[in-house]
C-alpha positions as CSV (number, residue, x, y, z in Angstrom):
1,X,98.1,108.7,49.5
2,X,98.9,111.4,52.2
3,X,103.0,110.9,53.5
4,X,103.6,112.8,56.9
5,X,106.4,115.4,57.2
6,X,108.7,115.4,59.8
7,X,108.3,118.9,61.2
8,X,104.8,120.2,62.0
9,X,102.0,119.9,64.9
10,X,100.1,117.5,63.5
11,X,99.9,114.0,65.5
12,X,101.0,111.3,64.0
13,X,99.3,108.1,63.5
14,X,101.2,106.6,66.4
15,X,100.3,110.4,68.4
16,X,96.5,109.6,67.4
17,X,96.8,105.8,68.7
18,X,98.0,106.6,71.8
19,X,95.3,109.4,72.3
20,X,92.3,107.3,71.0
21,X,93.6,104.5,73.6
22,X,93.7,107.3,76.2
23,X,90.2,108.1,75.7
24,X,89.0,104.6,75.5
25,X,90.9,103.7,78.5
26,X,89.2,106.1,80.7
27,X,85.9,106.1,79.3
28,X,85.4,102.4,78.8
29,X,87.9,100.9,81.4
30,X,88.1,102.7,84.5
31,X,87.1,99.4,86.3
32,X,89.5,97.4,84.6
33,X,92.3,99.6,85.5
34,X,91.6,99.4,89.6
35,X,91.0,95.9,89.5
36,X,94.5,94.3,90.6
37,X,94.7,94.1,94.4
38,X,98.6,95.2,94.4
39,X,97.4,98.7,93.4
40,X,95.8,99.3,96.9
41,X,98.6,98.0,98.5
42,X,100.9,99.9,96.8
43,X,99.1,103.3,97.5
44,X,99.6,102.3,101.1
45,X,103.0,101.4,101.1
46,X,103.9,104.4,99.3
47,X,101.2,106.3,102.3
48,X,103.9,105.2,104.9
49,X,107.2,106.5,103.5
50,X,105.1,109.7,102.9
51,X,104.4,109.9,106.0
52,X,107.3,108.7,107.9
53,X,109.9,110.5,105.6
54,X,111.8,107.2,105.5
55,X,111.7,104.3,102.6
56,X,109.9,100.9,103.8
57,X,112.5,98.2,104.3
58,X,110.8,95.6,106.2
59,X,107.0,94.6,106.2
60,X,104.3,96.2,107.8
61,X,101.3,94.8,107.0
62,X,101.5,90.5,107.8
63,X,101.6,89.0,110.8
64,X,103.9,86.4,109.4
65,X,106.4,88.2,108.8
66,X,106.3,91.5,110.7
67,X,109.7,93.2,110.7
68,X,111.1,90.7,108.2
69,X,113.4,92.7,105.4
70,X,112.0,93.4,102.5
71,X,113.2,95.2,99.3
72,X,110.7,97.8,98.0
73,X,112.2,97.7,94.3
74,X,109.1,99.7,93.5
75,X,109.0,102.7,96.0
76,X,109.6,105.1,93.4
77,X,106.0,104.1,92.0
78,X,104.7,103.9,95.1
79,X,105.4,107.3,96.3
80,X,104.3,108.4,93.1
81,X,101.0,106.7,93.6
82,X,100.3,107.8,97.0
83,X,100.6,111.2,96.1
84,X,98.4,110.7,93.4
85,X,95.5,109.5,95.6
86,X,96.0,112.1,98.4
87,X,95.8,114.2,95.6
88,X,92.6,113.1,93.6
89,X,91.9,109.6,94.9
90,X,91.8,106.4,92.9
91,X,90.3,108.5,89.7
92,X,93.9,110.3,89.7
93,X,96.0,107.0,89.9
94,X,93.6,105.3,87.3
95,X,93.8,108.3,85.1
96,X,98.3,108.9,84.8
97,X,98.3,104.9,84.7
98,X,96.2,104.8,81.8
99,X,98.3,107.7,80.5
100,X,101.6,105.6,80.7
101,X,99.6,103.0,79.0
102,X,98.5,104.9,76.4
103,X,102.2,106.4,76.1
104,X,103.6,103.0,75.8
105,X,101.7,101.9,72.7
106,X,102.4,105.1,71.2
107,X,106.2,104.6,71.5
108,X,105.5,100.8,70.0
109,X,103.4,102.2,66.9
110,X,106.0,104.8,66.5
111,X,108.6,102.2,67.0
112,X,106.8,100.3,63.9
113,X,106.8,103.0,61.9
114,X,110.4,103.9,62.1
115,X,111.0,100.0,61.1
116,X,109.4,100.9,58.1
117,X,106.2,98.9,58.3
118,X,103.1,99.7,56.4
119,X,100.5,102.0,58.1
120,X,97.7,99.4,57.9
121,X,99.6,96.5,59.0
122,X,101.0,98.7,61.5
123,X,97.3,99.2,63.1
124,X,96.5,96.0,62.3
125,X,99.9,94.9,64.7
126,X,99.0,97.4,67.3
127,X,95.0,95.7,67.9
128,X,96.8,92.2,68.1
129,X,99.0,94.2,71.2
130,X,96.1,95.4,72.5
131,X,94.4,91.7,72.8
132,X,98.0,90.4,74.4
133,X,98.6,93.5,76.9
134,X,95.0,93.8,78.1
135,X,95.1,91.1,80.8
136,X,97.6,93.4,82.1
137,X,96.3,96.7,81.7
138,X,96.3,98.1,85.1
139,X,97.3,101.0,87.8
140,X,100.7,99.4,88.3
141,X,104.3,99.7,88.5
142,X,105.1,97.3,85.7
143,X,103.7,99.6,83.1
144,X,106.3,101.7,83.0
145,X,108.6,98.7,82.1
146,X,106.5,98.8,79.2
147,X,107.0,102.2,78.3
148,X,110.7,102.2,79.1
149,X,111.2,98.3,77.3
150,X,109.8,100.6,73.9
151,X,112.1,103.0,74.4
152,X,115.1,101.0,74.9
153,X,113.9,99.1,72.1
154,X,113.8,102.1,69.6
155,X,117.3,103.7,71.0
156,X,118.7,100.1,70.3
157,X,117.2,100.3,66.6
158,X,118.4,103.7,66.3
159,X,121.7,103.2,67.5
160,X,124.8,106.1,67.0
161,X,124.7,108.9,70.0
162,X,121.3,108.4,70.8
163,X,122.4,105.2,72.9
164,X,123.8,106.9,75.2
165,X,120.7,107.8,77.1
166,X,120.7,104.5,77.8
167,X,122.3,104.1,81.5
168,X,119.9,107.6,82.3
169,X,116.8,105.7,81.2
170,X,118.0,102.6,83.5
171,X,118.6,105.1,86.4
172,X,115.0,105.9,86.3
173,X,113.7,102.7,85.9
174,X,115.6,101.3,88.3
175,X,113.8,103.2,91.1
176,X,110.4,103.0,90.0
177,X,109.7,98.8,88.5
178,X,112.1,96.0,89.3
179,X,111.4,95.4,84.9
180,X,115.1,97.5,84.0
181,X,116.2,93.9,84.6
182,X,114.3,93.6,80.8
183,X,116.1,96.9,79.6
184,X,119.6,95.2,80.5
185,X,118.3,92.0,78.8
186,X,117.8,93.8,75.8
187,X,121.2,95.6,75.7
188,X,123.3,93.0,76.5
189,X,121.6,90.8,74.0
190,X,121.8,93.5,71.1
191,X,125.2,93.6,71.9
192,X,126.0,89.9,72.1
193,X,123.9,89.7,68.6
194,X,126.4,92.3,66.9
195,X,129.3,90.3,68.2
196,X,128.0,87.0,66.8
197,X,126.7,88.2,63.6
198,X,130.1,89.8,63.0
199,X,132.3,86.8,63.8
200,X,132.2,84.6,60.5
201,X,133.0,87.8,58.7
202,X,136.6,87.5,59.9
203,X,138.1,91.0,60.9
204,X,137.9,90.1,64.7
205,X,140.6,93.1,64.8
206,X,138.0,95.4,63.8
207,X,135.4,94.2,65.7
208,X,136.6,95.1,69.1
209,X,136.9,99.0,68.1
210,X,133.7,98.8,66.9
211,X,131.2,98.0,70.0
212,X,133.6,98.8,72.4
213,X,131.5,101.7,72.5
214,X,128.2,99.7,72.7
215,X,130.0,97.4,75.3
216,X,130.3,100.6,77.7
217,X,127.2,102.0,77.5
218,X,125.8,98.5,78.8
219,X,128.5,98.3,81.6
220,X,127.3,102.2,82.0
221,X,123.4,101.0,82.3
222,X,124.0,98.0,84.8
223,X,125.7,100.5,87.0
224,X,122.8,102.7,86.6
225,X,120.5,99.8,88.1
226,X,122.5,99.7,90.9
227,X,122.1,103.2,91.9
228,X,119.0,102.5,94.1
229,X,118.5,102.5,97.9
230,X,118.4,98.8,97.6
231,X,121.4,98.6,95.8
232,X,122.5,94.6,94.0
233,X,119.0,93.5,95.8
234,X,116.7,94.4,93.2
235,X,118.6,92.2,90.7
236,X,118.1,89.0,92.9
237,X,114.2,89.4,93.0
238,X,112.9,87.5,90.3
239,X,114.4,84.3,91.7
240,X,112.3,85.1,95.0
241,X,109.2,85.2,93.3
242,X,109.7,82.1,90.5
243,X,109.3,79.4,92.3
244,X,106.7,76.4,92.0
245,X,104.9,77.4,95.3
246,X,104.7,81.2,94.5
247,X,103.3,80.2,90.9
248,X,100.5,78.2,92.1
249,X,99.1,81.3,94.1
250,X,100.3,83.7,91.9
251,X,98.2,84.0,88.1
252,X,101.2,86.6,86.9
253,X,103.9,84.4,88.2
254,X,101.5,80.9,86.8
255,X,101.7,79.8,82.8
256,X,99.2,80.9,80.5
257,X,96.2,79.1,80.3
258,X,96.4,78.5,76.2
259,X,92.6,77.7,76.6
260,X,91.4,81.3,77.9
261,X,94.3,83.1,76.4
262,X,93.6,82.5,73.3
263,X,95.6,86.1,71.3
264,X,98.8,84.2,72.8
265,X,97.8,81.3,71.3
266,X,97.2,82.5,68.1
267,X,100.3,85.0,68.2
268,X,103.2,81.9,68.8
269,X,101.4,80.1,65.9
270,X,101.5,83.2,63.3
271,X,105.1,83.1,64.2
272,X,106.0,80.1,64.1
273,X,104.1,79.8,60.1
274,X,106.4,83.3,59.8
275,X,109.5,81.8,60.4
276,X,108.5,78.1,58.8
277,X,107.8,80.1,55.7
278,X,111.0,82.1,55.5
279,X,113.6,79.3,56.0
280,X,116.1,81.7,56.9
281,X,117.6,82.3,60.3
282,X,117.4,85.3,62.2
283,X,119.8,87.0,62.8
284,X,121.6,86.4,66.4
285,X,120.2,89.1,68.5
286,X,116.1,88.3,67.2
287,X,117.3,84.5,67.6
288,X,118.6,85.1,71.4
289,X,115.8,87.4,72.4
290,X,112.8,84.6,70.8
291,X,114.5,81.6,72.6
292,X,114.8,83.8,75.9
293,X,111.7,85.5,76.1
294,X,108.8,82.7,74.2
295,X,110.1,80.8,77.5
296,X,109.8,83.5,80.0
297,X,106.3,84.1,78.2
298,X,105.5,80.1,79.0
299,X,106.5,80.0,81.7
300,X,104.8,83.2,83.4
301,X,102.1,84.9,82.0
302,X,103.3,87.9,82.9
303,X,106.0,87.6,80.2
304,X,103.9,87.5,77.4
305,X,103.3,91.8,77.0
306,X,107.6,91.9,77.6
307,X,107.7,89.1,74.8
308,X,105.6,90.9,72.7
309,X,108.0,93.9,73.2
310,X,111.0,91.7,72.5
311,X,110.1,90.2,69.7
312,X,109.0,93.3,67.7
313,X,112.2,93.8,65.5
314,X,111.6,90.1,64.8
315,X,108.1,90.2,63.3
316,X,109.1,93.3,61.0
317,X,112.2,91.3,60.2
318,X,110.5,88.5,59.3
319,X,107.5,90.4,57.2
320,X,109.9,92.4,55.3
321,X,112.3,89.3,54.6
322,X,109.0,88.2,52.9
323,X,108.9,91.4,50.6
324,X,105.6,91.9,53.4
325,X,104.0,95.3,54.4
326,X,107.5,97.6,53.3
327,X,106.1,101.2,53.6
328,X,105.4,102.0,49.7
329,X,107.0,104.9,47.6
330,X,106.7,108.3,48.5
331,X,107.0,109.7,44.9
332,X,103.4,112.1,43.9
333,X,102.1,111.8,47.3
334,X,100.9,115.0,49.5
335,X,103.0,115.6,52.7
336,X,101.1,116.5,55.9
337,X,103.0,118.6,58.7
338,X,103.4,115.9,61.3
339,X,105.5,115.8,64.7
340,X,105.9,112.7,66.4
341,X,106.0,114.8,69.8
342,X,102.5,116.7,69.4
343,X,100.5,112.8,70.3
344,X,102.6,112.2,73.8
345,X,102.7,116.3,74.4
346,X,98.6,116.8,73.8
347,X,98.7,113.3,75.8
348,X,100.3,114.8,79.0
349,X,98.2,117.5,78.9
350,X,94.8,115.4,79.0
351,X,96.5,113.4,81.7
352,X,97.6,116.3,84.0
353,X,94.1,118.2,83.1
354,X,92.0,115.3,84.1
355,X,94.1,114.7,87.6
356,X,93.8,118.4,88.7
357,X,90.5,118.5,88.1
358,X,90.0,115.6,90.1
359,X,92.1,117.1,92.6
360,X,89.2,120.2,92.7
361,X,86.3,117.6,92.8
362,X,83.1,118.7,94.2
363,X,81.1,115.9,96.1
364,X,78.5,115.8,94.0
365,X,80.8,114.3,91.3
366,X,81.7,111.1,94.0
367,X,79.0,109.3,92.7
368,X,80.1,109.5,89.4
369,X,83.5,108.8,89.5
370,X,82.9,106.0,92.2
371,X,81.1,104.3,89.2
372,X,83.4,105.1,86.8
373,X,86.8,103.9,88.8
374,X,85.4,101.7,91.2
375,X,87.2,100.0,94.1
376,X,88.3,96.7,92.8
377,X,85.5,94.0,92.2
378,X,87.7,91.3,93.4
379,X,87.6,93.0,96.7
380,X,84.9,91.5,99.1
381,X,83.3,94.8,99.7
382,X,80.6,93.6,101.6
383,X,82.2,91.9,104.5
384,X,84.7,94.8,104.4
385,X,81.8,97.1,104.9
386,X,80.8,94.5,108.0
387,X,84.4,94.5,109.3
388,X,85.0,98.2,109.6
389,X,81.3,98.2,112.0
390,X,82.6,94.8,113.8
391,X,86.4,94.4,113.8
392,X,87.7,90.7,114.6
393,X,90.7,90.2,117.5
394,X,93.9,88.1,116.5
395,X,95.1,86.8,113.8
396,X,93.5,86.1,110.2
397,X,93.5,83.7,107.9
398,X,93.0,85.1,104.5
399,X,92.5,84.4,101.1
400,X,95.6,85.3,99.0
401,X,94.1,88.1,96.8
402,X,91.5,89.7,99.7
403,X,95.0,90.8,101.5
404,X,95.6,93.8,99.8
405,X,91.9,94.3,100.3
406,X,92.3,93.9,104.2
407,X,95.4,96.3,103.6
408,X,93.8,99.3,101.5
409,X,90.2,99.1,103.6
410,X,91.5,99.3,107.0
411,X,95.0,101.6,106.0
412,X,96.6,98.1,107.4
413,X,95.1,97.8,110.3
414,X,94.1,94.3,110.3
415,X,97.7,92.1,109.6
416,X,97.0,89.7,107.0
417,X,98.4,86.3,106.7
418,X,99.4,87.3,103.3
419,X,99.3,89.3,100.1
420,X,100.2,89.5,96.5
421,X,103.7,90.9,97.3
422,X,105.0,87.5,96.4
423,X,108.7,88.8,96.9
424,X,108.4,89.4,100.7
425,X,106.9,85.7,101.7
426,X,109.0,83.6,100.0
427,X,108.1,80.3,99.5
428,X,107.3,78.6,102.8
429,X,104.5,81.1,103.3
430,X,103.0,80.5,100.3
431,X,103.8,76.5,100.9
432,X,101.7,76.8,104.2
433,X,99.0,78.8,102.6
434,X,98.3,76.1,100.1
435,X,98.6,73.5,102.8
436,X,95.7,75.1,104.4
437,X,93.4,76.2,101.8
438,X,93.4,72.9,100.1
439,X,93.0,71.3,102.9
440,X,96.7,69.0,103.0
441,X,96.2,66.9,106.3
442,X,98.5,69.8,108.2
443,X,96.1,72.5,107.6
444,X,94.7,72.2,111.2
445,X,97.7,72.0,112.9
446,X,99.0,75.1,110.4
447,X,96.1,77.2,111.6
448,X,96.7,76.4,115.6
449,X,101.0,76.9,114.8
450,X,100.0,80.3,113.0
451,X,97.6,81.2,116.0
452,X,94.6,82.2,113.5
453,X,92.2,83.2,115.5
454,X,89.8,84.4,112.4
455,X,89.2,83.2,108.7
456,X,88.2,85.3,105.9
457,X,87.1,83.2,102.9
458,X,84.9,82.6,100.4
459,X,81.7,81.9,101.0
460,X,82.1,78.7,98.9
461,X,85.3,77.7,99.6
462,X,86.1,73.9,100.5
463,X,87.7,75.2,103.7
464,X,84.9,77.2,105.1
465,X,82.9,74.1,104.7
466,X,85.5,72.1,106.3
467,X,85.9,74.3,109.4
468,X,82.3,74.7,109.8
469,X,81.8,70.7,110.4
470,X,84.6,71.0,113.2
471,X,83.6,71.7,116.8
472,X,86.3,74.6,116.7
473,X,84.8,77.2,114.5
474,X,81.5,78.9,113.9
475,X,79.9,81.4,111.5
476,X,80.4,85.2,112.2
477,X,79.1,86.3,109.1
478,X,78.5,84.9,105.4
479,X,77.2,86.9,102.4
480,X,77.2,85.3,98.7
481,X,81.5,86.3,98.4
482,X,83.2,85.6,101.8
483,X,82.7,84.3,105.1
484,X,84.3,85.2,108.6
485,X,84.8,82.0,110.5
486,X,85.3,82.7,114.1
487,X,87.3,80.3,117.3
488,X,84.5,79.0,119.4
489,X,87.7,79.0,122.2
490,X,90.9,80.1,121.9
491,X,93.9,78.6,121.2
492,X,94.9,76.1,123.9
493,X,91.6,77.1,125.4
């Protein structure tokens, strides 16, 4: 058996993970990674503060809520990903995306190995991540909460001086994914675990001494999160985008569908055999962050890659409690050179290769690369294409996932009725949306109250059916996606 060596310029298995990922990632999932309509609409969001030297505090692209304040938690990201199109178009935001990705489950792996797990359960670990981050895997903000949630994790593990990069690592986060939220979850639970776990060992004299220091650092990293243009309002935004109406739109704010989503499935059962088998109780901090984040996972599916985060510590806990997958003995065996910075380093440099050569793109490579990181599939292209040559007056109605669509094509030129920015509508938008689309005995009164003068809808949608056996709308154009469904008279008319 070959051990690696601390100091040398070899990757290390967790360095070769993340660079095998990389590869895969671009070769294999360039469409996958453009496929979330928020990507599009973040690029234009982050167009406008470019361009107007100014951060975006109120909406711009609805016409229900024009004007209305809105906190862009994420404008660090967005500026970032602006810059990156401008610079080599979607390839280029694809590309440093699937970098951070790739990044992220390198600091996991790594994260394993410095728990001392086994280097084949460790890969074997990291392809069960891989099955519950995939869903997920995409050219957006939240990815960096999974690169900075591993990190935190592994300072946490660590503990001593490194800590203390703690409230810097918050800063950052703060101003690019509403997710430090998670980082301050994990440090005020490690710290409330410590505190617990201590208590029935009498001392409590001691004890304050002893995390007073820890205590700080925390206070230090909330601080840091409020150290954002937006200030405390980042912190209330998850209660804007939780509620029952926001869900039912929403698949990243829904539940997880246990039927499709089967490596969930399979992952709480493992567990709960794990901790069945061991009979012995966690220890307060793995016990506060499973009850916490298994219902955050049930509740919204976009939990389930922070859960699987979270609960890391726990798994190796509970493996090694069973004498399970312990790195062996190092005693005979051949060291290789290793450096645990030489994977992210060589990483970077791939990353910021590929984007400046995008930047230098001939056209002759467009073809290419518009195969490779195609414009989302979810978009309607076809009727986009059909819009641009034939644009439609007033207001539209459309469906909740072709907004950012509407955004990206037409640089927001067409004010949408809404989009998957489920912070800025708030629940009586979405309320009214549902009314409509399914049809609730408001929905024509809703559409004349709204003033929707167009609908934009799929071709086999129950409402475009409906509205076609009215007398007050007609076909403007269909194709086998979406339909554009036309007044025959205006509004009062």
């Amino acid at each position: 058996m070959i051990r690696q060596r601390p100091i040398g310029w070899l990757p290390t298995p967790a360095g070769l993970f993340g660079l095998t990922l990389f590869g895969i990632l671009i070769a294999a999932r360039g469409d996958k990674l453009l496929i979330d309509g928020d990507t599009y609409t973040h690029i234009r969001c982050g167009e406008w503060m470019l361009e107007h030297r100014a951060l975006l505090k109120a909406d711009i692209f609805s016409h229900t809520i024009a004007g209305a304040p809105w906190v862009a938690h994420e404008w660090g990201s967005q500026i970032l990903m602006a810059w990156l199109h401008a610079l080599g178009g979607l390839p280029a935001v694809a590309v440093f995306f699937a970098a951070i990705i790739a990044l992220s489950m390198t600091v996991v792996y790594r994260l394993l190995e410095r728990l001392d797990f086994a280097p084949g359960p460790a890969l074997a670990m990291m392809a069960a991540f891989l099955l519950l981050f995939s869903p997920t895997m995409v050219a957006r903000p939240h990815v960096f909460t999974w690169l900075f949630g591993a990190i935190t994790i592994d300072l946490l593990q660590r503990r001593g001086r490194m800590r203390l990069w703690l409230p810097l690592l918050t800063l950052v986060w703060a101003n690019l994914h509403g997710g430090f939220l998670f980082g301050l979850a994990l440090q005020g639970i490690d710290l409330a675990g410590r505190i617990l776990d201590r208590l029935p060992q009498g001392n409590r004299h001691q004890l304050l001494p002893e995390v007073r220091g820890e205590a700080a650092i925390v206070a230090a990293s909330a601080a840091a999160g409020l150290c954002t243009p937006f200030g405390i309002e980042p912190f209330l935004v998850y209660a804007a985008v939780s509620s029952q109406e926001i869900s039912r739109f929403n698949p990243e704010w829904s539940s997880p569908n246990f039927q499709d989503f089967w490596p969930f499935r399979l992952y709480l059962a493992v567990l709960l055999l794990l901790l069945l088998a061991n009979g012995r109780r966690p220890g307060w901090s793995n016990l506060i962050l499973l009850g916490l984040f298994l219902n955050a996972a049930l509740a919204h599916r976009r939990h389930v890659s922070l859960a699987a985060i979270a609960l890391l510590p726990l798994w190796v806990e509970q493996f090694h409690a069973r004498g399970w997958f312990r790195t062996p003995a190092t005693a005979g065996e051949k060291e290789v050179p290793c450096s645990a910075w030489s994977g992210p380093l060589l990483l970077g440099i791939a990353a910021t290769t590929l984007i400046l050569v995008l930047a230098q793109r001939p056209a002759s490579w467009q073809p290419g690369l518009e195969r490779q990181f195609p414009v989302s599939s979810r978009f309607p292209n076809q009727v986009m294409n059909w819009l641009e040559q034939n644009p439609q007056p007033g207001k539209v109605f459309n469906e909740y996932t072709w907004g950012a669509a509407l955004i990206y094509r037409t640089n927001g030129g067409v004010p949408v009725f809404i989009d998957g920015f489920a912070d800025k509508y708030g629940s009586a938008i979405y309320r009214d949306y549902y009314r409509i689309a399914h049809l609730e005995k408001e929905a024509d009164a809703l559409l004349d109250s709204y003033r929707i003068d167009w609908v934009l809808f799929p071709s086999d949608a129950p409402l475009v059916r409906y509205l076609l056996l009215t007398s007050r709308w007609e076909l403007a154009y269909r194709d086998g996606q979406a339909s554009v469904l036309t007044r025959k008279a205006p509004i009062g008319g």
